[in-house]
C-alpha positions as CSV (number, residue, x, y, z in Angstrom):
1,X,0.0,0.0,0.0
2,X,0.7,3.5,-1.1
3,X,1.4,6.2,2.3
4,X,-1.6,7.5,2.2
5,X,-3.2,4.0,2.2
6,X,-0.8,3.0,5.1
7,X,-1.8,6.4,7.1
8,X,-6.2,5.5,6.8
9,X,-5.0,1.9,7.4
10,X,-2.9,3.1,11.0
11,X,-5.8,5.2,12.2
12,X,-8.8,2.5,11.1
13,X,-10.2,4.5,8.0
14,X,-11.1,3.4,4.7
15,X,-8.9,4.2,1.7
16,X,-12.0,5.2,-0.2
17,X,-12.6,7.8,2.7
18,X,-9.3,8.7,2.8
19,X,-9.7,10.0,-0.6
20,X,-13.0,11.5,0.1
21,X,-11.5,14.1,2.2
22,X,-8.2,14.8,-0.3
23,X,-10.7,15.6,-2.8
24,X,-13.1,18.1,-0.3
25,X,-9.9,20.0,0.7
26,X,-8.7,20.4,-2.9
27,X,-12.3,21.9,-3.8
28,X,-12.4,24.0,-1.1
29,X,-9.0,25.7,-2.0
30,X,-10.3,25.7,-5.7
31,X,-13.2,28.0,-4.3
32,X,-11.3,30.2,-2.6
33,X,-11.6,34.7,-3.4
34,X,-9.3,35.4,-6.5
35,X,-8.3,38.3,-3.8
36,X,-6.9,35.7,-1.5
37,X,-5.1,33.2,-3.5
38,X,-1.6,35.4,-2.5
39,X,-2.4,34.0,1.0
40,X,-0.5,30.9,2.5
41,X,-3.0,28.4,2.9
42,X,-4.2,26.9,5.9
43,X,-3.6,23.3,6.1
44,X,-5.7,21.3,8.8
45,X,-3.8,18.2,10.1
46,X,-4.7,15.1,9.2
47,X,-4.8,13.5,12.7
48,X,-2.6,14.3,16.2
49,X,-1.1,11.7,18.5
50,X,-2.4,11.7,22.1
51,X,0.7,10.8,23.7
52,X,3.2,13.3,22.0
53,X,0.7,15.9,22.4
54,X,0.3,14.5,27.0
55,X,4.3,14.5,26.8
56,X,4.2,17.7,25.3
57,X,1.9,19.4,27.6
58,X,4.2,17.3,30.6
59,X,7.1,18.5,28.9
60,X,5.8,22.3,29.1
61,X,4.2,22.0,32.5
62,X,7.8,20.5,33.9
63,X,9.4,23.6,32.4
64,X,6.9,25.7,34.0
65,X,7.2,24.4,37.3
66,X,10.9,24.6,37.0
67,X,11.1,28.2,36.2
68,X,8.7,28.7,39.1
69,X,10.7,27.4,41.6
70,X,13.9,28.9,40.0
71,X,12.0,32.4,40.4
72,X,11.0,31.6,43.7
73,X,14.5,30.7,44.6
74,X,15.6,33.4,43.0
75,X,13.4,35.6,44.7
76,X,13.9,33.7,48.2
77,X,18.3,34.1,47.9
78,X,17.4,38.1,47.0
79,X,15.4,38.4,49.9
80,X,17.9,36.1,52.0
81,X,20.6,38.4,50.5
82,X,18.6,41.8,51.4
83,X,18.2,40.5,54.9
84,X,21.8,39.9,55.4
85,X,22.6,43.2,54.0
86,X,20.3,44.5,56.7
87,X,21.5,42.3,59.8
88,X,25.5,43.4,58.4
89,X,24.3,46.9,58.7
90,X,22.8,46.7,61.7
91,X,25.6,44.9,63.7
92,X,28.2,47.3,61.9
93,X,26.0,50.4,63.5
94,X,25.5,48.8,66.7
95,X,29.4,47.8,66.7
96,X,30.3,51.5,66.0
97,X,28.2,52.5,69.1
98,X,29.3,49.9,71.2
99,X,33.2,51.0,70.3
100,X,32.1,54.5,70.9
101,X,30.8,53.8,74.5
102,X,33.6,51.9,75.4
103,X,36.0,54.7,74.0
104,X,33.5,57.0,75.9
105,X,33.9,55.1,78.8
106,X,37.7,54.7,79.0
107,X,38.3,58.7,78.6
108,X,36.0,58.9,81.3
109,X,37.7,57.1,83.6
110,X,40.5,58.6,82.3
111,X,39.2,62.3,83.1
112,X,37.6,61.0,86.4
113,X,41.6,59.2,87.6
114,X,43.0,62.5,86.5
115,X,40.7,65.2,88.1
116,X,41.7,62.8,91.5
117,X,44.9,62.8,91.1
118,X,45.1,66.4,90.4
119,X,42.7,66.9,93.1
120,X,45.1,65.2,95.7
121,X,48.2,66.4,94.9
122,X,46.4,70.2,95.0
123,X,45.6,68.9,98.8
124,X,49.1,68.1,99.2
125,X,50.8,71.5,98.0
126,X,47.9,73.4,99.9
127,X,48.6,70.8,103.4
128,X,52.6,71.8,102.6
129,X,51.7,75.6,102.5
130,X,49.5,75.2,105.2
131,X,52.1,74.1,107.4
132,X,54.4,76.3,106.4
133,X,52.2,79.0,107.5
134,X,51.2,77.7,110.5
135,X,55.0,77.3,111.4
136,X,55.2,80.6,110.9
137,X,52.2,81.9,112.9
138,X,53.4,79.7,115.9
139,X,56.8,81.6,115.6
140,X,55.3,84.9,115.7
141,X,52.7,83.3,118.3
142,X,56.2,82.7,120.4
143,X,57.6,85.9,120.0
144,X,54.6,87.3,120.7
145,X,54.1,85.2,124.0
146,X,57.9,85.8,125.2
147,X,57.9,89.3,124.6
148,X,54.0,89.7,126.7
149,X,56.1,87.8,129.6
150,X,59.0,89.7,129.8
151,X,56.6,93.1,129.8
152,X,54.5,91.3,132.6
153,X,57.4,90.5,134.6
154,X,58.8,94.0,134.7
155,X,55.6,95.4,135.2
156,X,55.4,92.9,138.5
157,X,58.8,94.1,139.5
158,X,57.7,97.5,139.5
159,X,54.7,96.8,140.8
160,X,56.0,94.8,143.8
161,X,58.8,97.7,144.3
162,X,56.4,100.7,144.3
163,X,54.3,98.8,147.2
164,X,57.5,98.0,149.3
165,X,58.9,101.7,149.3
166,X,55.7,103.1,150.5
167,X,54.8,100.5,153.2
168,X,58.6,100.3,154.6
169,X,62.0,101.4,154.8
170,X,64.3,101.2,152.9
171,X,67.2,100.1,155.1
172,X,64.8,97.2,156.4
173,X,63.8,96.4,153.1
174,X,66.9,96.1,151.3
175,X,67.4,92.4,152.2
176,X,64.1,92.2,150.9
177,X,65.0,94.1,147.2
178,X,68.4,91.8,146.7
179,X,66.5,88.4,147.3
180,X,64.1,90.2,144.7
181,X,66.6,91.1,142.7
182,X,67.9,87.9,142.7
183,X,65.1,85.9,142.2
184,X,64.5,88.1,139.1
185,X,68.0,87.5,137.9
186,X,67.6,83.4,138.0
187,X,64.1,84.1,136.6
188,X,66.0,86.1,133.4
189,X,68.7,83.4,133.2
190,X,66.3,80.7,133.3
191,X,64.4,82.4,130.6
192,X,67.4,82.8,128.7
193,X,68.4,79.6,128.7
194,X,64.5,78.2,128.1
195,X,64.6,80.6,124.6
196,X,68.8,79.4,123.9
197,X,67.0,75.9,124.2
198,X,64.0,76.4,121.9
199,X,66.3,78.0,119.1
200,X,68.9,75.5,119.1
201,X,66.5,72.5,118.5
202,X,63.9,74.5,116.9
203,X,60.8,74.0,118.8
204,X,57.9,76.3,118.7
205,X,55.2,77.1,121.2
206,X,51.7,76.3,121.3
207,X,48.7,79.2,121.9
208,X,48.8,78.0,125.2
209,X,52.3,78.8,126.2
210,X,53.7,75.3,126.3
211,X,56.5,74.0,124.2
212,X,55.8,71.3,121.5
213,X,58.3,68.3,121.5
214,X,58.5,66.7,117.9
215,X,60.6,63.9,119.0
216,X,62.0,61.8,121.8
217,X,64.6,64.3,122.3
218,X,63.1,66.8,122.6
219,X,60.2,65.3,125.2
220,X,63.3,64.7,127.2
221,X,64.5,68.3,127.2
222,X,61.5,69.3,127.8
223,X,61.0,66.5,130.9
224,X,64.0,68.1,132.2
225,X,62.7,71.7,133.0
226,X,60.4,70.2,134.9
227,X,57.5,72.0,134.2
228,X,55.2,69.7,133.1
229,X,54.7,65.8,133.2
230,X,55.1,64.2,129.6
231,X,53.9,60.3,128.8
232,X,54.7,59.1,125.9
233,X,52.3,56.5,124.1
234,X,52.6,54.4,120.9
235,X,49.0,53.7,119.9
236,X,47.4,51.5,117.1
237,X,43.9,51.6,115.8
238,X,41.2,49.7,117.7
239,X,42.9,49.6,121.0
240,X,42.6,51.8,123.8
241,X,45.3,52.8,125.8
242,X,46.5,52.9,129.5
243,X,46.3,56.0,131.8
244,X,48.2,58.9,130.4
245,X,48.0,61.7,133.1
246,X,44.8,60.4,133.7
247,X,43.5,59.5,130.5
248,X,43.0,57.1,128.0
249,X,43.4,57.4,124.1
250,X,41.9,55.5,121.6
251,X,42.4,55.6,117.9
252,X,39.8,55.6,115.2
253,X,41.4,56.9,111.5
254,X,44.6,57.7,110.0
255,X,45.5,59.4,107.0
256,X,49.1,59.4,106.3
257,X,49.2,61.0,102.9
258,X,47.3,64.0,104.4
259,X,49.1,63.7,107.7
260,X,46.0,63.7,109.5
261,X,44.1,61.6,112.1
262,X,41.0,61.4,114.4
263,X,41.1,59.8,118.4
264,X,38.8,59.5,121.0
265,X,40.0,60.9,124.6
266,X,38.2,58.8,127.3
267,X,38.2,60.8,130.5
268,X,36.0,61.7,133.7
269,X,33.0,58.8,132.2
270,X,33.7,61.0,129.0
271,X,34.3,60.2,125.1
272,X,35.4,63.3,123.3
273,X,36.6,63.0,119.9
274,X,38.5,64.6,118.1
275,X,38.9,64.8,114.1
276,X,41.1,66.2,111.3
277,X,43.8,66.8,113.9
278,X,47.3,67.2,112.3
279,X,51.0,66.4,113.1
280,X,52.5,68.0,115.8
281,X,49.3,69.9,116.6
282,X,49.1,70.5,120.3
283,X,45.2,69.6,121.4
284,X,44.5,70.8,124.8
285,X,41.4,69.2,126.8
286,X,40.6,69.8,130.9
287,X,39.5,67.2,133.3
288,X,37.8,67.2,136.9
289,X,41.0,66.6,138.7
290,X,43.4,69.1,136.5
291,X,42.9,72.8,137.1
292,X,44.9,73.3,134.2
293,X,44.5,71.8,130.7
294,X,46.6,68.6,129.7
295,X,48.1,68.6,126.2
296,X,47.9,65.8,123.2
297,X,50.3,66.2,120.5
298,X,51.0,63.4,118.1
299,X,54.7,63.4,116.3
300,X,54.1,60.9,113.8
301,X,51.8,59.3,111.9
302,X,51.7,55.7,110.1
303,X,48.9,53.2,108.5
304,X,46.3,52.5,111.6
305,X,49.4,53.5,114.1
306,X,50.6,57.0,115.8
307,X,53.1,58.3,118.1
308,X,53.1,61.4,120.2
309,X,52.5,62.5,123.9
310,X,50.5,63.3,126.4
311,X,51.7,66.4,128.9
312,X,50.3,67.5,132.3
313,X,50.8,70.2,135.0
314,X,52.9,68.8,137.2
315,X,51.7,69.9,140.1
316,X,48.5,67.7,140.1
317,X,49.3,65.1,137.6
318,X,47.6,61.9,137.7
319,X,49.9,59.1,136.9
């Protein structure tokens, strides 16, 4: 058989119907506008297999899907990408502000540490001109004192002279004016040598009168005029000491850059503080069996330890 008879045979039709349809197309392009015959002709397939066409629509419905899920991976990785552009951007600005802080921070310290240190070592020149001032006021203060002595012992003297010579004779009273006389001469000396004595080692007085010992040397010399009772203590923080001319000390702070300290005197059923008090500052307190004040003066101060005195009259002391 010819193709065409194959072809009917293939897809069950007659050869005679086969035919029949050749010759209906053929008349149907023969009939055709004269207007249109310049137009390519439409020619209707014959017949069109099921499973090319199901593989072909599989075929285009694969491809679909495909570029589907490519565009929506595509669009998923942008949208990943986006987000880790964001996240990067975010951690870079919060990075930057945490490095900022920190760098805020340190100079802060920085500033803080060095106002401190500037601020103590302000306190330290103005403690060093302090003293130095104070040293000075307390040697004017001893001028001051010896010079308001020697005017009140003349004007004793005269005193004492004007009342003999109008109560008494002279000639009676001349034994009288030599043992004054005398007496005013040791008096001088003794002042004399009490002034050669603070020059040489450089002691100064306190607004009381008394002299300030800065050492164990010095306490000595000054235990050797006689004038006063001294006790000297060596006292740490958190005890309390023994009698010292009647009292007790006890020490509560120490500040030995600043040269300062604060004690407690324990005396007559009494506590009495006493802060901010500095080296070799003479603190004068009274008690019920001391007509006159005792003296505290400290000559040197350590980490929770200091080391002075305690001085009494000597007349009444209280050992």
């Amino acid at each position: 058989m010819h193709g065409p008879q194959r072809w009917a045979a293939r897809k069950g039709l007659a050869v005679g119907e086969d035919e029949k349809w050749r010759d209906l197309a053929s008349k149907f392009e023969q009939a055709a506008p004269e207007g249109r015959k310049g137009r390519r002709s439409v020619q209707m397939p014959t017949s069109v297999d099921p499973t090319r066409l199901f593989a072909a629509l599989g075929v285009l419905v694969l491809l679909s899907a495909a570029q589907i899920y490519t565009c929506v991976r595509i669009s998923g990785l942008r949208d990943a990408s986006r987000r880790i552009e964001e996240q990067t951007a975010k951690r870079q600005e919060e990075t930057k502000a945490e490095l900022k802080k920190e760098i805020e921070d340190t100079l802060d310290s920085l500033k803080s540490s060095y106002q401190r240190e500037t601020r103590g070592m302000r306190r330290d020149v103005q403690d060093a001109a302090g003293s130095v001032v104070a040293t000075r006021q307390e040697i004017q203060r001893t001028r001051a004192i010896t010079e308001n002595l020697r005017k009140e012992q003349d004007r004793r003297a005269t005193e004492i002279e004007q009342q003999v010579a109008a109560k008494a004779d002279r000639t009676q009273l001349a034994p009288i004016a030599q043992d004054l006389t005398a007496t005013q001469k040791d008096l001088n000396s003794t002042k004399e040598d009490v002034q050669k004595m603070v020059e040489q080692l450089g002691m100064t007085r306190s607004e009381m009168g008394t002299l300030i010992a800065r050492n164990e040397n010095e306490i000595a010399q000054l235990r050797r005029l006689g004038e006063r009772d001294y006790f000297e203590f060596a006292l740490e923080r958190g005890y309390v000491s023994p009698l010292l001319g009647g009292v007790r000390l006890e020490l509560r702070k120490t500040n030995v850059r600043g040269l300062r300290y604060n004690i407690d005197i324990l005396a007559d059923d009494l506590r009495v503080g006493k802060k901010d008090l500095t080296l070799n500052e003479a603190v004068f307190f009274y008690t019920r069996s001391h007509k006159k004040p005792l003296e505290l003066v400290v000559n040197k101060i350590e980490k929770d330890r200091v080391t002075g005195y305690v001085s009494a009259p000597k007349e009444v002391a209280a050992r």
